[in-house]
C-alpha positions as CSV (number, residue, x, y, z in Angstrom):
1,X,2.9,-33.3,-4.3
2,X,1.6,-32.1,-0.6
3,X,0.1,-28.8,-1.1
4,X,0.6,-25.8,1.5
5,X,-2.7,-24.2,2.4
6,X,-2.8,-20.9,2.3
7,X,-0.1,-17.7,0.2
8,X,-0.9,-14.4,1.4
9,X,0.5,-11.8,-1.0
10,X,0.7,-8.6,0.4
11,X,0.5,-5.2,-2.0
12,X,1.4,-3.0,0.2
13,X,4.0,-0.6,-0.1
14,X,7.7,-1.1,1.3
15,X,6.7,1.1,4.6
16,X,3.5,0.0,5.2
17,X,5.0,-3.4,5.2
18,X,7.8,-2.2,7.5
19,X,5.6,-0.6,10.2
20,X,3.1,-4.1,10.3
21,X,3.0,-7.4,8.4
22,X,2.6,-11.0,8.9
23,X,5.2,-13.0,11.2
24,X,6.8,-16.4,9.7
25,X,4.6,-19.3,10.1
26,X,4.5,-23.0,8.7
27,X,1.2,-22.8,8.4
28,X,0.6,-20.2,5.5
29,X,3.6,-18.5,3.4
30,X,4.0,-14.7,2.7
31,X,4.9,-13.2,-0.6
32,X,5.9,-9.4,-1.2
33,X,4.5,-7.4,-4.1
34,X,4.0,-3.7,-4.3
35,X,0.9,-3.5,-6.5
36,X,2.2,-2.0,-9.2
37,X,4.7,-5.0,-9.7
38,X,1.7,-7.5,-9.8
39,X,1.2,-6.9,-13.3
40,X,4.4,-8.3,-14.0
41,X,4.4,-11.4,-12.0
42,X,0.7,-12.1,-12.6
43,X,1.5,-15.4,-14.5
44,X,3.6,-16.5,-11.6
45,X,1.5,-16.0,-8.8
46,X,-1.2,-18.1,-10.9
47,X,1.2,-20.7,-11.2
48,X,1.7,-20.9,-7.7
49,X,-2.0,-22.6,-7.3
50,X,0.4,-25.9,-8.0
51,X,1.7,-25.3,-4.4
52,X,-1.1,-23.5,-2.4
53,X,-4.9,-24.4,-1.9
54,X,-5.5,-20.8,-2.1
55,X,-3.8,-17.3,-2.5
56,X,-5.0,-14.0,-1.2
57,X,-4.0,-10.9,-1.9
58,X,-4.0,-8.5,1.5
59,X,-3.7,-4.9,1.7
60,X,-4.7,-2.6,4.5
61,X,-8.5,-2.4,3.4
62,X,-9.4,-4.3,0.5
63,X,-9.5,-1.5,-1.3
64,X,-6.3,-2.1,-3.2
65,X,-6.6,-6.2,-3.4
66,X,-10.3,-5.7,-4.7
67,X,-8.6,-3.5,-7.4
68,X,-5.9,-6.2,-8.2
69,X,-8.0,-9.3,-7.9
70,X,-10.4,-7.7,-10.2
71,X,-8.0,-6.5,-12.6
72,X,-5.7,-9.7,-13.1
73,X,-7.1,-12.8,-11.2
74,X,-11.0,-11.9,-11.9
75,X,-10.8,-15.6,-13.4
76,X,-8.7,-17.4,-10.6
77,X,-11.8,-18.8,-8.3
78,X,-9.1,-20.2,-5.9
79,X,-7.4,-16.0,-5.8
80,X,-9.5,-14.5,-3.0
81,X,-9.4,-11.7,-0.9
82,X,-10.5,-11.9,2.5
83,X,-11.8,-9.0,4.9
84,X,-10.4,-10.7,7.8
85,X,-7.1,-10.5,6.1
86,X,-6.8,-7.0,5.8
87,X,-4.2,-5.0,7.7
88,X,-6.9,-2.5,9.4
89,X,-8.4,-5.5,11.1
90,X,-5.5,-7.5,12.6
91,X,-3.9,-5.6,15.2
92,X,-0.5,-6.7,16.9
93,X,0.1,-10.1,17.8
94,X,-2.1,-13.2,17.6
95,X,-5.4,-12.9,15.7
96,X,-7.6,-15.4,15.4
97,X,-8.5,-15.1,11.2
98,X,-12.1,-17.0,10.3
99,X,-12.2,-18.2,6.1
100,X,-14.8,-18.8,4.0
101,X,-14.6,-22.7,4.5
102,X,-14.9,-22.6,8.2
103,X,-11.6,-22.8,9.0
104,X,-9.5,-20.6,11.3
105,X,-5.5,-19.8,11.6
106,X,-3.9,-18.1,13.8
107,X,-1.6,-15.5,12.1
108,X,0.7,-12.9,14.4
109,X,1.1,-9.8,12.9
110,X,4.7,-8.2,14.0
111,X,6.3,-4.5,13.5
112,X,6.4,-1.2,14.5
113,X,3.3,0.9,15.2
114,X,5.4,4.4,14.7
115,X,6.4,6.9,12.1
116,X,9.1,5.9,9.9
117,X,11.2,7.2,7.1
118,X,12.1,3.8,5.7
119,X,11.1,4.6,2.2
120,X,13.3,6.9,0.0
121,X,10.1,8.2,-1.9
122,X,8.7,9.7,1.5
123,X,12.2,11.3,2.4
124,X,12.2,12.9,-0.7
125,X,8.8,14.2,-0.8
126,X,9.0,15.8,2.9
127,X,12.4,17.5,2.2
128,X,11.0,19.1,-1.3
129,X,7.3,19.9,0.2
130,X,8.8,21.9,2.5
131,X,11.5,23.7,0.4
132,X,8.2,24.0,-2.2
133,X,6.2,26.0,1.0
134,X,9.1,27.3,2.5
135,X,10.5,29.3,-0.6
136,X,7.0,29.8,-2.0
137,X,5.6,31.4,1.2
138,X,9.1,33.9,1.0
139,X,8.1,35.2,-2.3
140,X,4.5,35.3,-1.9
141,X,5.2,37.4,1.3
142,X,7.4,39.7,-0.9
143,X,5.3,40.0,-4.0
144,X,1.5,40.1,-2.1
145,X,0.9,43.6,-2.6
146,X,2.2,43.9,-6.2
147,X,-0.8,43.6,-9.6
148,X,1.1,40.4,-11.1
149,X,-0.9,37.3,-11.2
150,X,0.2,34.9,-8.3
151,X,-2.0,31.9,-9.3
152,X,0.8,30.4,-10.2
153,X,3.0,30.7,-7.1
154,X,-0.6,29.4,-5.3
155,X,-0.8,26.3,-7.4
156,X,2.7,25.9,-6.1
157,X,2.4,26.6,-3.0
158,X,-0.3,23.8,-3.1
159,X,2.1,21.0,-4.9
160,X,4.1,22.0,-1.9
161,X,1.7,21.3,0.4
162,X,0.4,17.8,-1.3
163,X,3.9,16.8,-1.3
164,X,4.2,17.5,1.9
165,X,1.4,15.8,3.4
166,X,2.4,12.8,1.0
167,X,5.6,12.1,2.6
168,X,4.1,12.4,6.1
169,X,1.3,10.0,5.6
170,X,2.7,7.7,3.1
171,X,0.2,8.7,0.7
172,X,0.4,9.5,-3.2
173,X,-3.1,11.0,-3.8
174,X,-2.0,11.6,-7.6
175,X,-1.7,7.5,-7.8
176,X,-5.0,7.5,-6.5
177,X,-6.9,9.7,-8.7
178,X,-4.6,7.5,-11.6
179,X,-5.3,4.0,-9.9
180,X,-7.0,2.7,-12.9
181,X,-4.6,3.7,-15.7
182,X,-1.1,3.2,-13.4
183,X,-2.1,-0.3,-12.9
């Protein structure tokens, strides 16, 4: 069996992967897995070491593949991740990508640098952030100068925001704070 050298998975989410990812190439395959569905195809991807000299999981910083590789391949010498690899050092078009061994590949890295509403999550979260502040800022303007307690309305008024700010940079800072027990 001839082996293929190299499977990148990527763990990025759906619009990340939109907006930049790696183009086709004979030279190394690409496989899609958001990183919460690793979990459940962590037996196949180990399985795939039949095919591929090595696998490395790619994210935009190595932040998220650390996490992964760690957490399900910490035993899998021939699972890597590399810097090079990462999204937030290959930049549109043809990079030049150094490994470990010595060897290079050139990889092109294809997409669309602007904002984009591809993912249903991020619609969903601008629409109710701003119907969250919008409403909330209303009654907080009506009740201000009333004595009832309006921590509550603040709190929401925050969720609002977070929500907000979520949808418009792709973000879910609750799945960050939970990384370790979502995972």
């Amino acid at each position: 069996m001839i082996k293929n050298n190299y499977l990148f998975i990527d763990i990025r989410k759906s619009d990340e992967v939109y907006s930049k990812r790696l183009d086709k190439s004979k030279k190394y395959s690409v496989y899609y897995f958001p990183m919460n569905m690793v979990q459940f195809n962590r037996d196949e991807i180990i399985n795939h070491l039949q095919y591929f000299d090595e696998i490395y999981i790619i994210c935009n910083s190595a932040t998220r593949s650390k996490f992964i590789k760690d957490k399900y391949f910490s035993n899998e010498p021939l699972i890597k991740i590399n810097p090079n690899l990462q999204f937030n050092n290959l930049k549109y078009g043809q990079n030049n990508v150094s490994f470990e061994n010595g060897k290079n590949l050139s990889i092109n890295v294809i997409g669309s640098n602007s904002f984009n509403l591809y993912n249903i999550m991020r619609i969903t979260q601008i629409i109710l952030g701003t119907l969250i502040l919008t409403l909330g800022g209303y009654t907080y303007t009506k009740i201000k100068n009333n004595k009832i307690n309006k921590i509550p309305l603040i709190i929401l008024l925050l969720f609002g925001l977070m929500a907000l700010i979520n949808g418009l940079t792709s973000t879910c800072s609750v799945s960050l704070i939970l990384q370790n027990y979502l995972n």
